[in-house]
N, CA, C and O atoms as a GROMACS GRO file, in nm:
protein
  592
    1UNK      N    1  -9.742  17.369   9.704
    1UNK     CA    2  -9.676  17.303   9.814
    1UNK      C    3  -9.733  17.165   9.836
    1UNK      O    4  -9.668  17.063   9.860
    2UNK      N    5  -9.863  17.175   9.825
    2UNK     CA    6  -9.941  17.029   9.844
    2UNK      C    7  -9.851  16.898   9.722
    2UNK      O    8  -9.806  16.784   9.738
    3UNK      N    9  -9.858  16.980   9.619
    3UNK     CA   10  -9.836  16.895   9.498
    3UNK      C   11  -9.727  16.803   9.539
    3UNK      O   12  -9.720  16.680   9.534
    4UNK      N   13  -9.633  16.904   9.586
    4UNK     CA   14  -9.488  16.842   9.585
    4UNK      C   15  -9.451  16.684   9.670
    4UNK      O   16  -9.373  16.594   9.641
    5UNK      N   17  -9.572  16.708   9.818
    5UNK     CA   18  -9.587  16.623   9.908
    5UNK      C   19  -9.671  16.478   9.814
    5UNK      O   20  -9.651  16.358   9.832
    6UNK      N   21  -9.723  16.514   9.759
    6UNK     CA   22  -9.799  16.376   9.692
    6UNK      C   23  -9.731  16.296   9.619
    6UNK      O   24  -9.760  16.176   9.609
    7UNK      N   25  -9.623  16.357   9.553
    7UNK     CA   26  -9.508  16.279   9.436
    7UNK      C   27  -9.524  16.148   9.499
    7UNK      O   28  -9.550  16.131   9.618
    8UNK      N   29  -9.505  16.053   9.409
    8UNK     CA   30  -9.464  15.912   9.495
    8UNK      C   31  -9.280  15.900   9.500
    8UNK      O   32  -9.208  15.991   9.458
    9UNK      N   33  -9.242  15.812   9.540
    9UNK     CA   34  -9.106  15.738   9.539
    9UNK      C   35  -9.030  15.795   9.417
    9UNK      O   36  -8.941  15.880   9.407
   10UNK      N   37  -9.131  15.674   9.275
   10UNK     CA   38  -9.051  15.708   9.181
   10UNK      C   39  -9.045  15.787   9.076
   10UNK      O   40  -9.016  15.761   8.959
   11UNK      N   41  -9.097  15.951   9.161
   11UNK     CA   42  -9.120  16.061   9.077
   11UNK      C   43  -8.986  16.128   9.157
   11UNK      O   44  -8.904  16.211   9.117
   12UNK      N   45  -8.997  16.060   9.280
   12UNK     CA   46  -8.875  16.178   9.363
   12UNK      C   47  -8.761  16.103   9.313
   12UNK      O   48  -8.652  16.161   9.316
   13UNK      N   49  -8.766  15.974   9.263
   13UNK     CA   50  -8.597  15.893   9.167
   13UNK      C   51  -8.614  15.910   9.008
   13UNK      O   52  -8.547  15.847   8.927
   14UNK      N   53  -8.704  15.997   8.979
   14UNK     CA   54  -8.697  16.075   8.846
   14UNK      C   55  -8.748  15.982   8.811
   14UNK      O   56  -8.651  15.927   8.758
   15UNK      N   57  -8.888  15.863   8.787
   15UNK     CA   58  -8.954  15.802   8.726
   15UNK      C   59  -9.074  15.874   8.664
   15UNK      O   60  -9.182  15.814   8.666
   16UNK      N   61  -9.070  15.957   8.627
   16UNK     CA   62  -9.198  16.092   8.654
   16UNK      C   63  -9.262  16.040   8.535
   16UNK      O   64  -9.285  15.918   8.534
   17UNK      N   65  -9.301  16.117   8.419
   17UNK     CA   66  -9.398  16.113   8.313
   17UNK      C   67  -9.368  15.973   8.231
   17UNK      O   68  -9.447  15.887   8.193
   18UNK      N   69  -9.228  15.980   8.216
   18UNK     CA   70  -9.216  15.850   8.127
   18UNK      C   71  -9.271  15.707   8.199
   18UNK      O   72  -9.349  15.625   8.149
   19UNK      N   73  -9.211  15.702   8.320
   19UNK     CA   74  -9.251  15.617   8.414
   19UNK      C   75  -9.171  15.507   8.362
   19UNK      O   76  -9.066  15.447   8.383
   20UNK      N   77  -9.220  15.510   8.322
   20UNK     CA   78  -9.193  15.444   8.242
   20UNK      C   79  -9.035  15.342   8.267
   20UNK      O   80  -8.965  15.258   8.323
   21UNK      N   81  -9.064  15.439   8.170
   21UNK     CA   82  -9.082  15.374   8.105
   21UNK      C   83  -9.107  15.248   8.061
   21UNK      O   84  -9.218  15.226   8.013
   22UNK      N   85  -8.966  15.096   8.070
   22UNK     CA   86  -9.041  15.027   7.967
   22UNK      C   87  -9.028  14.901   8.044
   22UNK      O   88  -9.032  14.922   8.165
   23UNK      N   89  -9.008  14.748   8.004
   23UNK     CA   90  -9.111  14.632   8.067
   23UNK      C   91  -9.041  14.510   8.094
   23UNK      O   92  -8.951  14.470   8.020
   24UNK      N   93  -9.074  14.457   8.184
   24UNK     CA   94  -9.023  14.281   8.167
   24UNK      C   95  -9.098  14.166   8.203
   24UNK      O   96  -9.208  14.192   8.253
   25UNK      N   97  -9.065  14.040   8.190
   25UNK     CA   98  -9.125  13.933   8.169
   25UNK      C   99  -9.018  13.887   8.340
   25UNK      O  100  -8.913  13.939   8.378
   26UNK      N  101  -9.080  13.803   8.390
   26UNK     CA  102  -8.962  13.724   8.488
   26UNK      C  103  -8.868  13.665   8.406
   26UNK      O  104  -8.925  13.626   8.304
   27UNK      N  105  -8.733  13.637   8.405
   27UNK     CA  106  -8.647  13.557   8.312
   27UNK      C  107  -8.668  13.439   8.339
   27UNK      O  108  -8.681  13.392   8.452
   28UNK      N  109  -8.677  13.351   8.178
   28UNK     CA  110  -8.686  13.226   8.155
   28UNK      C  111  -8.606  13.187   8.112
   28UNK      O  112  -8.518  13.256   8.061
   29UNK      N  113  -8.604  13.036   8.119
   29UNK     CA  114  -8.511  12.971   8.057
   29UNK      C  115  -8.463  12.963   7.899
   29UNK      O  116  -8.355  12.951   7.842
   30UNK      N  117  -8.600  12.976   7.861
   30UNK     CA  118  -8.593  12.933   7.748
   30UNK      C  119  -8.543  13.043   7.644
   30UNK      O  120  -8.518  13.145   7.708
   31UNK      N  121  -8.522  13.059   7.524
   31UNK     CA  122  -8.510  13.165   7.424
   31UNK      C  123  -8.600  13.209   7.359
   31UNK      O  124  -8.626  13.125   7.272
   32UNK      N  125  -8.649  13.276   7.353
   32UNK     CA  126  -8.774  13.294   7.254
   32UNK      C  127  -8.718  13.386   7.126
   32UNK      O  128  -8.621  13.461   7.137
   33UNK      N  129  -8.785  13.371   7.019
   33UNK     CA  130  -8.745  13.472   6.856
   33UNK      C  131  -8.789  13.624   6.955
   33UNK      O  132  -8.857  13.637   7.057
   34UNK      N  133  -8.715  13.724   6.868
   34UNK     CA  134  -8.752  13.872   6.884
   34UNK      C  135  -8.884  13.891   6.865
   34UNK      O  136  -8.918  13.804   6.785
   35UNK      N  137  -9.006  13.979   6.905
   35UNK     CA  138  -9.113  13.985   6.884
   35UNK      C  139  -9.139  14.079   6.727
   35UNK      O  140  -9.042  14.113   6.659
   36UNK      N  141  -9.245  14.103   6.697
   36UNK     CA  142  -9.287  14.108   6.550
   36UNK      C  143  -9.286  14.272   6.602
   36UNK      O  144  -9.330  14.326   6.703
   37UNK      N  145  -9.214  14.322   6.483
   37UNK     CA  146  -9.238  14.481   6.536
   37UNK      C  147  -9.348  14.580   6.523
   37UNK      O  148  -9.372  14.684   6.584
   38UNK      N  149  -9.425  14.498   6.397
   38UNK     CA  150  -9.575  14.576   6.361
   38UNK      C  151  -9.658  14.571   6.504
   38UNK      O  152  -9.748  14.650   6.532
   39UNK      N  153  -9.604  14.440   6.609
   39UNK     CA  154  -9.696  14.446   6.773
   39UNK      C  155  -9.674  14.549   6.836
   39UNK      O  156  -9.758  14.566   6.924
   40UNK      N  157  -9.566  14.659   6.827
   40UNK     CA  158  -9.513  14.743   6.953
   40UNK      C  159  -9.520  14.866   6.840
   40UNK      O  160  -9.439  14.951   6.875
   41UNK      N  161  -9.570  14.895   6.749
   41UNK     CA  162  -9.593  15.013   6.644
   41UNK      C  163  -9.732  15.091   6.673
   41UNK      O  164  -9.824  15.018   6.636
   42UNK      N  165  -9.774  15.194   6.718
   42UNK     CA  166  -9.918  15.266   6.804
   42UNK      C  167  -9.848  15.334   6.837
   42UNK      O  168  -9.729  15.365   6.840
   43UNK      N  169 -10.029  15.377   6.890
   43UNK     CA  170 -10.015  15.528   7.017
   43UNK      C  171 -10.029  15.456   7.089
   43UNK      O  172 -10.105  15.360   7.074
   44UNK      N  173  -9.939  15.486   7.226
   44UNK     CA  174 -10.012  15.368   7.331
   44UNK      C  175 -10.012  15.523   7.469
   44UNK      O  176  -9.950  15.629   7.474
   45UNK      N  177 -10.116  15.460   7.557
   45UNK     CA  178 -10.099  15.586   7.680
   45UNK      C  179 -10.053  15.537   7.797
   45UNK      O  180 -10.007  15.423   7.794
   46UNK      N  181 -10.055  15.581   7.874
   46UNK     CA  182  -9.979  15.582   8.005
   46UNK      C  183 -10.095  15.577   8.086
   46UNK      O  184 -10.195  15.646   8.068
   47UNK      N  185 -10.072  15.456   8.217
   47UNK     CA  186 -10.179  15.472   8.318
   47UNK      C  187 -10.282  15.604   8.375
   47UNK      O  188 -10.402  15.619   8.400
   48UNK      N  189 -10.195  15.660   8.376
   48UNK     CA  190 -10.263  15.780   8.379
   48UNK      C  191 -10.340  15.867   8.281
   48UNK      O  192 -10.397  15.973   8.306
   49UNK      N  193 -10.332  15.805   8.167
   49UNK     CA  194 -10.366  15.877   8.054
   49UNK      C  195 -10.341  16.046   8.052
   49UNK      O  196 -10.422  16.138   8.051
   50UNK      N  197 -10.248  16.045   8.053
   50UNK     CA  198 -10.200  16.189   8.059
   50UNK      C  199 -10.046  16.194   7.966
   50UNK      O  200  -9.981  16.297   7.978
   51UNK      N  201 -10.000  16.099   7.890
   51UNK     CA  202  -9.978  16.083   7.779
   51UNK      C  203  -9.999  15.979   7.675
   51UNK      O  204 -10.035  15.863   7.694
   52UNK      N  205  -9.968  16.049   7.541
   52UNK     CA  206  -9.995  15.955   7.461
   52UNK      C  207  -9.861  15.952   7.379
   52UNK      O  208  -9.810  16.063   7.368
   53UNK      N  209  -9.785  15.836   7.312
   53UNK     CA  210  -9.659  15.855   7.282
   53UNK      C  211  -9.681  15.728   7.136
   53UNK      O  212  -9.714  15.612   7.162
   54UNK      N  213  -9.660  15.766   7.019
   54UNK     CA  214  -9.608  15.721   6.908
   54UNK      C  215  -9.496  15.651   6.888
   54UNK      O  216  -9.391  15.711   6.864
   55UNK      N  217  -9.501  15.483   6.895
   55UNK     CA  218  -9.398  15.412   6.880
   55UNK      C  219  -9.430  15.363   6.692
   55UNK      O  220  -9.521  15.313   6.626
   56UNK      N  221  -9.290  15.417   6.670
   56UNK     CA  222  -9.236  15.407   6.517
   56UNK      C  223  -9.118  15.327   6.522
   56UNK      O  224  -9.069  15.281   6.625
   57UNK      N  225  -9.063  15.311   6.380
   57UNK     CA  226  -8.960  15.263   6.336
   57UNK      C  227  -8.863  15.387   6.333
   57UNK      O  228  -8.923  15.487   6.292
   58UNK      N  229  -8.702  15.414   6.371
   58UNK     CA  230  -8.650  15.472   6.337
   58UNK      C  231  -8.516  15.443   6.295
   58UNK      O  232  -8.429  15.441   6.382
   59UNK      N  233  -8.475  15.412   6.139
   59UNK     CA  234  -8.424  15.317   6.112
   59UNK      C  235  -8.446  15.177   6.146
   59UNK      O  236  -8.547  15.107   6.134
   60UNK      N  237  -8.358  15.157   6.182
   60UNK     CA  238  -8.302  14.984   6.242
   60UNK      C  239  -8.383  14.984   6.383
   60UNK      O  240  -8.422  14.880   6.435
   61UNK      N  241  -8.399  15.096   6.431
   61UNK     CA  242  -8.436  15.079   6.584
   61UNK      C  243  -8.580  15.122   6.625
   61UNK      O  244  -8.626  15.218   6.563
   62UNK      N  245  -8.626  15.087   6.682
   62UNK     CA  246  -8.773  15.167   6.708
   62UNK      C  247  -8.794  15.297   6.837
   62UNK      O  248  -8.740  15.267   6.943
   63UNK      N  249  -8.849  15.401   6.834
   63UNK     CA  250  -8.837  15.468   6.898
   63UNK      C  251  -8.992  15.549   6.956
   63UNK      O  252  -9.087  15.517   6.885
   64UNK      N  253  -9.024  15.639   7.061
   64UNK     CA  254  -9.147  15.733   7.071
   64UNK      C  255  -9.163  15.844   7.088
   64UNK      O  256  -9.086  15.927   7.135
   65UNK      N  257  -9.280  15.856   7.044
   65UNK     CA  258  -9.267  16.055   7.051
   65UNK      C  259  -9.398  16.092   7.116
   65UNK      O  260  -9.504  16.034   7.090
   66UNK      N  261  -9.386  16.197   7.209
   66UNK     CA  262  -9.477  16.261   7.254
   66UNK      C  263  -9.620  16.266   7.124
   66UNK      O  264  -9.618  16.306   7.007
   67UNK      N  265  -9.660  16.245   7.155
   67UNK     CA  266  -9.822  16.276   7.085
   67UNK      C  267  -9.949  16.393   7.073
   67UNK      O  268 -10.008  16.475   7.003
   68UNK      N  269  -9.934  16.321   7.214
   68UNK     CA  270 -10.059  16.401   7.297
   68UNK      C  271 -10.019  16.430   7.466
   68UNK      O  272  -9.947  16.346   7.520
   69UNK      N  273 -10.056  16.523   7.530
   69UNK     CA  274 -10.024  16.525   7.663
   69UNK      C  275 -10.136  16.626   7.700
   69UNK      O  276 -10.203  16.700   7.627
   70UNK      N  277 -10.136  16.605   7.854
   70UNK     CA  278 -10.234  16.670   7.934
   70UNK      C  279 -10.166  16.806   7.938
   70UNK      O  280 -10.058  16.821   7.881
   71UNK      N  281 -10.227  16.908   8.004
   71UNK     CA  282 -10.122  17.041   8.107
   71UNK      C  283 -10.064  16.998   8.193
   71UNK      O  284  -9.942  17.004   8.191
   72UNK      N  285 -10.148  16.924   8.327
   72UNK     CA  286 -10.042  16.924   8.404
   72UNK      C  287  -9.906  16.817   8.367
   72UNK      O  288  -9.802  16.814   8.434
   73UNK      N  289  -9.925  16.758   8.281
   73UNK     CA  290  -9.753  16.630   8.233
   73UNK      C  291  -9.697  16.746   8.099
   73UNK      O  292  -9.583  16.727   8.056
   74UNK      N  293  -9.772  16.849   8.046
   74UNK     CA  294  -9.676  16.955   7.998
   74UNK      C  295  -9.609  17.050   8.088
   74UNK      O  296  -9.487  17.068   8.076
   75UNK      N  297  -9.694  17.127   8.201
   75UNK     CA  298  -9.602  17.183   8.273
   75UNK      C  299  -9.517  17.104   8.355
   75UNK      O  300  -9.418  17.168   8.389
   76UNK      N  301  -9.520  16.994   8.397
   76UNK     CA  302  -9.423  16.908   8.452
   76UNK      C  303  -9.290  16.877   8.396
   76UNK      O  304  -9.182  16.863   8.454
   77UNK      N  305  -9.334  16.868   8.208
   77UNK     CA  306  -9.228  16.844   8.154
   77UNK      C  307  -9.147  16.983   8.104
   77UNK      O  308  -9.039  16.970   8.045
   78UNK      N  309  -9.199  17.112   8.127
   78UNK     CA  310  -9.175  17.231   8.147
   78UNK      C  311  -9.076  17.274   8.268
   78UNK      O  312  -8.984  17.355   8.278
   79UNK      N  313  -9.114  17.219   8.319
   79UNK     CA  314  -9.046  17.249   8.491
   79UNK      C  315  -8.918  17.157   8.512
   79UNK      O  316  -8.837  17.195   8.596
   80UNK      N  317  -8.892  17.027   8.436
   80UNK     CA  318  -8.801  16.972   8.438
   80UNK      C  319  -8.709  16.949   8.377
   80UNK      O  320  -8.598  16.919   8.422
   81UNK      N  321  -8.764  16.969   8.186
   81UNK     CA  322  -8.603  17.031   8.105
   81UNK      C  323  -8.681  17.132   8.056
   81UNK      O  324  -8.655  17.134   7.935
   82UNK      N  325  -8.759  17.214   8.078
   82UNK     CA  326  -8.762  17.335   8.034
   82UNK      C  327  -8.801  17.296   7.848
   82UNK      O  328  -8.754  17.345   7.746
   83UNK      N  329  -8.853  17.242   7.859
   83UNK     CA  330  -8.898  17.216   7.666
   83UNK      C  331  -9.026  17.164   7.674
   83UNK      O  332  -9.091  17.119   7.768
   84UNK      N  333  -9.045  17.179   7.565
   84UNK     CA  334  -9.217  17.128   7.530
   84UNK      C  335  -9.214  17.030   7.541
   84UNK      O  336  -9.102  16.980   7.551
   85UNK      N  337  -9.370  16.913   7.548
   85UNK     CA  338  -9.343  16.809   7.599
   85UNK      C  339  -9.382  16.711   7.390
   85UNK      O  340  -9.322  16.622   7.331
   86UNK      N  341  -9.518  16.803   7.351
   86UNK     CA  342  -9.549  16.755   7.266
   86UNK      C  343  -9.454  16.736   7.141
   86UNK      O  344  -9.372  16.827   7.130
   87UNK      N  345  -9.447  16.642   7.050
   87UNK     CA  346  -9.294  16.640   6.992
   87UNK      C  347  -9.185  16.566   7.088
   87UNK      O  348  -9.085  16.525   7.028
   88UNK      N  349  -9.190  16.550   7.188
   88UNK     CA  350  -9.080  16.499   7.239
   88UNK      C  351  -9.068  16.407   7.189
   88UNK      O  352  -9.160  16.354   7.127
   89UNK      N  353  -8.902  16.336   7.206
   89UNK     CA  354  -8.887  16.187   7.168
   89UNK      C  355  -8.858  16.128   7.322
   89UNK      O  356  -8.776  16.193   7.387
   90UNK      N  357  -8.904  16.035   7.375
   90UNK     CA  358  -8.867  16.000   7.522
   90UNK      C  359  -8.869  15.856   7.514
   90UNK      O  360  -8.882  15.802   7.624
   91UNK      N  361  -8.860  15.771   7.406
   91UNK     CA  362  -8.820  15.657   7.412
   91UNK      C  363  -8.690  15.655   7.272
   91UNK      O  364  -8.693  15.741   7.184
   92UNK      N  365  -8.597  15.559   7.276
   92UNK     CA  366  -8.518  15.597   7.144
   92UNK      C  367  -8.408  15.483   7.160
   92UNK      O  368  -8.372  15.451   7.274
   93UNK      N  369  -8.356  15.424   7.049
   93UNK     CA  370  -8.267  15.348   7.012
   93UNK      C  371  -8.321  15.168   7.106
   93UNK      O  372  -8.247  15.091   7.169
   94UNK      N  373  -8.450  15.158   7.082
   94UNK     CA  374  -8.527  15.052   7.094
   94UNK      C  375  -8.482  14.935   7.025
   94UNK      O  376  -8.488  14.955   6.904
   95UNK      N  377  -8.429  14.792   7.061
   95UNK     CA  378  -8.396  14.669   6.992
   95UNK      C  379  -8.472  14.576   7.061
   95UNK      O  380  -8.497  14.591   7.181
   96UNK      N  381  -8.504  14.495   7.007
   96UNK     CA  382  -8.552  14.338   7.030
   96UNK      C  383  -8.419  14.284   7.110
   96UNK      O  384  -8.299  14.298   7.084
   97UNK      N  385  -8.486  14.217   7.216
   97UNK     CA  386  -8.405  14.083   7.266
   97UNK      C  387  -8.418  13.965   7.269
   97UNK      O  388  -8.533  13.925   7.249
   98UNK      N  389  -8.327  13.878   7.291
   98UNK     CA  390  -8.332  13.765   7.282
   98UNK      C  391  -8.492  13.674   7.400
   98UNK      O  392  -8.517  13.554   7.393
   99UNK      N  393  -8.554  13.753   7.474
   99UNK     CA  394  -8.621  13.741   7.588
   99UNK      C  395  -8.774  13.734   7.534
   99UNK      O  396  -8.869  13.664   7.572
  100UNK      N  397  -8.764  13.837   7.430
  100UNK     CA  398  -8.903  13.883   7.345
  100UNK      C  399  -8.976  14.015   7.406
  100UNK      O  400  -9.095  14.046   7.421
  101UNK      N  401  -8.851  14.080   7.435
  101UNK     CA  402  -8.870  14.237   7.473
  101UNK      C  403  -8.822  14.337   7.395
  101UNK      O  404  -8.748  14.296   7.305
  102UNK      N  405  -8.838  14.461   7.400
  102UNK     CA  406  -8.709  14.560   7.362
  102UNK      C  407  -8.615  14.610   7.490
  102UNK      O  408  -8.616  14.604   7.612
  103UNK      N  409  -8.564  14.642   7.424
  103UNK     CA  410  -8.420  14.781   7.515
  103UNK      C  411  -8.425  14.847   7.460
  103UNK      O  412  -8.464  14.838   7.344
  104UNK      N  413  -8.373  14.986   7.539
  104UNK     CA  414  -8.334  15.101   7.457
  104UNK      C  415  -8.389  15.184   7.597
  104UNK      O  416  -8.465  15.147   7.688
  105UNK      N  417  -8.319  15.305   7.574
  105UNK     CA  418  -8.366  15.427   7.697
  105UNK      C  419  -8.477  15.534   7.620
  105UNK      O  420  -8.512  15.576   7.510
  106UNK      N  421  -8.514  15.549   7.830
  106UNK     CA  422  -8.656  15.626   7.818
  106UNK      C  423  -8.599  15.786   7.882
  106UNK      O  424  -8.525  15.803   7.979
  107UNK      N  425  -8.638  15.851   7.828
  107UNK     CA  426  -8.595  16.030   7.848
  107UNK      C  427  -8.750  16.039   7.922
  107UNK      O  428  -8.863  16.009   7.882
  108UNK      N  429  -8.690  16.106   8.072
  108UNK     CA  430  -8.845  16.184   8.161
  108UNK      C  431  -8.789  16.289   8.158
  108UNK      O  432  -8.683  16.332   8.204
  109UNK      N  433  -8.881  16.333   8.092
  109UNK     CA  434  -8.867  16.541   8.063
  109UNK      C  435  -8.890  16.586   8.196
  109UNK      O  436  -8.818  16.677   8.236
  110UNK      N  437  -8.994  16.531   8.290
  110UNK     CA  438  -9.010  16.606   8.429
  110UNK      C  439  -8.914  16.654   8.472
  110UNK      O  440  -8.875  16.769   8.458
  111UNK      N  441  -8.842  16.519   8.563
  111UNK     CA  442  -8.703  16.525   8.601
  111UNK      C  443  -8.535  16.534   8.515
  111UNK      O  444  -8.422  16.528   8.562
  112UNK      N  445  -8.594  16.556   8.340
  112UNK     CA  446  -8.483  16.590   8.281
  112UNK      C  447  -8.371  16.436   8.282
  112UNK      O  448  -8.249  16.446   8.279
  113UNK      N  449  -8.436  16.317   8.286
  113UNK     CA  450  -8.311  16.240   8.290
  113UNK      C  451  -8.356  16.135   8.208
  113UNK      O  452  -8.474  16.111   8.180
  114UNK      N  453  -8.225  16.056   8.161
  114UNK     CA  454  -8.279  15.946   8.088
  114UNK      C  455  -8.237  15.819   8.153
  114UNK      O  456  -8.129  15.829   8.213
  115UNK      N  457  -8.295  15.702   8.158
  115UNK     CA  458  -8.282  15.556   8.217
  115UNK      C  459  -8.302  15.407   8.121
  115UNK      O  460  -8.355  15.383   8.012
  116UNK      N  461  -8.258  15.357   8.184
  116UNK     CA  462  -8.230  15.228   8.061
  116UNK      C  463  -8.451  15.161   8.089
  116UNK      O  464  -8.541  15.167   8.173
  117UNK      N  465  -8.425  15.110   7.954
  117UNK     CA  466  -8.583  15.092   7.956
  117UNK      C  467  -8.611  14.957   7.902
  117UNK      O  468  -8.503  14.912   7.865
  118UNK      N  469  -8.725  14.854   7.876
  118UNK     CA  470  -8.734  14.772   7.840
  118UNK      C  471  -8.920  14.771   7.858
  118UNK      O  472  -8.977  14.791   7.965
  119UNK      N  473  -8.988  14.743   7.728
  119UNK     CA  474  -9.094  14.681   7.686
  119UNK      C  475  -9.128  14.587   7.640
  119UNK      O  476  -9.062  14.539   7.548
  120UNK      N  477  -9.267  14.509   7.698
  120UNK     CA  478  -9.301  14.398   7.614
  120UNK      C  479  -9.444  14.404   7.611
  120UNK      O  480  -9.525  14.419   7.703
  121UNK      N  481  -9.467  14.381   7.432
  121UNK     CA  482  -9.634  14.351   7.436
  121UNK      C  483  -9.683  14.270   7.502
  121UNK      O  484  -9.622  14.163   7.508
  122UNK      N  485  -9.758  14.279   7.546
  122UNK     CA  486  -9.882  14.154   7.629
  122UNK      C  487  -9.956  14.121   7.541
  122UNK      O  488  -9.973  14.001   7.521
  123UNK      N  489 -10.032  14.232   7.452
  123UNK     CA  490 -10.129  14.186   7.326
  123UNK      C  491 -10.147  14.280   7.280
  123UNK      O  492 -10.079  14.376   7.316
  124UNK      N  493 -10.262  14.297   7.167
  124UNK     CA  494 -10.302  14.405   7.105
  124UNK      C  495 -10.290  14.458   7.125
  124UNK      O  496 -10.225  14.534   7.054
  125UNK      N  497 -10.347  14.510   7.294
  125UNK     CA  498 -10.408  14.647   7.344
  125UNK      C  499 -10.366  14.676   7.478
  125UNK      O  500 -10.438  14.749   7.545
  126UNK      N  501 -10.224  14.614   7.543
  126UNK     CA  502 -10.131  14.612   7.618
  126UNK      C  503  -9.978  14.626   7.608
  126UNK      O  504  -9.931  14.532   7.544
  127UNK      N  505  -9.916  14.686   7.638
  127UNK     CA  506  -9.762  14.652   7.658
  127UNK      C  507  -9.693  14.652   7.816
  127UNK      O  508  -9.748  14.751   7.864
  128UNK      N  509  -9.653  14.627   7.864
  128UNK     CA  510  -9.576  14.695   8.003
  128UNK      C  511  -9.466  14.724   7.961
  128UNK      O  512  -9.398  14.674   7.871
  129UNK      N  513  -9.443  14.837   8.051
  129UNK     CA  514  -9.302  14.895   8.013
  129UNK      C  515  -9.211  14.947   8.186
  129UNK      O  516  -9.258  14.993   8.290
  130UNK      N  517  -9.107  14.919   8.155
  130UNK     CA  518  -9.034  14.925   8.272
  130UNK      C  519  -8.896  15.023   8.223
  130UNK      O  520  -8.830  15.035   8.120
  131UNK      N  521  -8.894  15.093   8.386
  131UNK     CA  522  -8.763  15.211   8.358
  131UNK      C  523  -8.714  15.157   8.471
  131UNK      O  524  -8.778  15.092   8.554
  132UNK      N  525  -8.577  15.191   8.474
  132UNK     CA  526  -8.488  15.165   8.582
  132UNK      C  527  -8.338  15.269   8.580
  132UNK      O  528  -8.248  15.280   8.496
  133UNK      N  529  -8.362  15.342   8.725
  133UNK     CA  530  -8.246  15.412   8.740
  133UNK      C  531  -8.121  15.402   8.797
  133UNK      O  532  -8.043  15.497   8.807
  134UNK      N  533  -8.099  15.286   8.835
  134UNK     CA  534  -7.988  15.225   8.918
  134UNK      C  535  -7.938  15.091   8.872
  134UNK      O  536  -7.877  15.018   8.950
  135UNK      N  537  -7.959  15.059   8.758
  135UNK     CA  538  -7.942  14.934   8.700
  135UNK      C  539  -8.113  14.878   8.736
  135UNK      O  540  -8.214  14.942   8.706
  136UNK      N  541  -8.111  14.772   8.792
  136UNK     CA  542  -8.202  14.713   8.798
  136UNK      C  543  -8.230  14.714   8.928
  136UNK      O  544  -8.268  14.605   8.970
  137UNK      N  545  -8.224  14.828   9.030
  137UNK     CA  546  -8.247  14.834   9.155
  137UNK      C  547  -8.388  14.871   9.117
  137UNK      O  548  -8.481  14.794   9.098
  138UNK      N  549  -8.388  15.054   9.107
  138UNK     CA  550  -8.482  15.093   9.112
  138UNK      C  551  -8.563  15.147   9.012
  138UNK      O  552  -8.545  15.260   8.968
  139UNK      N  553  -8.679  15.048   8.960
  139UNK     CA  554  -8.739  15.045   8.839
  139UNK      C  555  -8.906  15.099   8.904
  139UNK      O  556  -8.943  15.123   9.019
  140UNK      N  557  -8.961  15.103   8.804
  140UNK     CA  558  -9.106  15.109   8.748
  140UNK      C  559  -9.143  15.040   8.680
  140UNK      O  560  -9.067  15.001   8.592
  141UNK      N  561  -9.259  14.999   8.685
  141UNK     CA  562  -9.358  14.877   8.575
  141UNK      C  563  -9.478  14.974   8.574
  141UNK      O  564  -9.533  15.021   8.673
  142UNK      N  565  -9.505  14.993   8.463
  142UNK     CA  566  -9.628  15.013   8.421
  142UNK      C  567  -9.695  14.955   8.292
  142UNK      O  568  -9.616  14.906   8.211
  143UNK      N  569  -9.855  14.953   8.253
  143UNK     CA  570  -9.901  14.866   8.194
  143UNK      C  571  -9.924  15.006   8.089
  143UNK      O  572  -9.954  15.108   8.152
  144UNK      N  573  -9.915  15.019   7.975
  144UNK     CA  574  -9.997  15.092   7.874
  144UNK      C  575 -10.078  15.051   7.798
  144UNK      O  576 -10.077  14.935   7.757
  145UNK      N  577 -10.163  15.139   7.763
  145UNK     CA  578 -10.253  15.058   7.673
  145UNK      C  579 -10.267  15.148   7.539
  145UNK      O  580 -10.239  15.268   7.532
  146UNK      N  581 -10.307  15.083   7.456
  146UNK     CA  582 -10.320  15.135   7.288
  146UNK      C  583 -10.403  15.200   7.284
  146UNK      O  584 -10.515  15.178   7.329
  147UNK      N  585 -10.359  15.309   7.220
  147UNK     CA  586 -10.451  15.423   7.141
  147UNK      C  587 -10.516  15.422   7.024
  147UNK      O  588 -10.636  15.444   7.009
  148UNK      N  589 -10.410  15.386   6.908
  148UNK     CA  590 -10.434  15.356   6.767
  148UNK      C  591 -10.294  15.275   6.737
  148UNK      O  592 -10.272  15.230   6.625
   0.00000   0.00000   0.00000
């Protein structure tokens, strides 16, 4: 009962494990080239370190997969589509933009839903990543950091 009261905001608008997901820059004017894709290829984790998620190439597009996860972000992701969390894919059909980000949607197993997403490296051993469930009302930013 306690648990439920602690959720923040954007766990109760289904921002839960992915959080995610993925990221933005303020918009500029300018254009920048697509970023280099070997930068956004790792394990990277989640503020919380309670996952770890494998960004690959899949085909043309880049995508992530569950890695590693804690219990409590497995039973969470248990409780919300009822599937394992490890193996998951919760990022997928990832492209470069014209901005020097990606797109593509982020799947939160908690709450079972998927939301439009966008990441950008910061550096090596950073990316932010931003989810949004209402268009661009109601998002999340979070910072991840690299694993391997």
């Amino acid at each position: 009962m306690a648990r439920a009261k602690s959720r923040t905001w954007a766990t109760r608008a289904g921002l839960g494990v992915a959080g995610l997901a993925l990221s933005v820059l303020a918009a500029s004017a300018q254009v920048q080239p697509p970023p280099a894709t070997d930068g956004i290829y790792g394990v990277w984790r989640n503020p919380k370190g309670s996952v770890h998620v494998e960004i690959k190439p899949c085909g043309p597009e880049v995508c992530g997969y569950v890695v590693w996860a804690n219990d409590e972000a497995r039973t969470d992701a248990r409780k919300g589509s009822g599937g394992e969390l490890l193996g998951r894919q919760l990022l997928r059909d990832f492209t470069p933009s014209e901005k020097g980000e990606w797109r593509g949607k982020v799947f939160a197993p908690d709450v079972n839903m998927t939301f439009s997403g966008r990441v950008l490296v910061l550096d090596a051993g950073k990316l932010r990543a931003k989810g949004c469930v209402l268009g661009n009302f109601l998002c999340k930013t979070q910072v991840w950091t690299r694993v391997a």
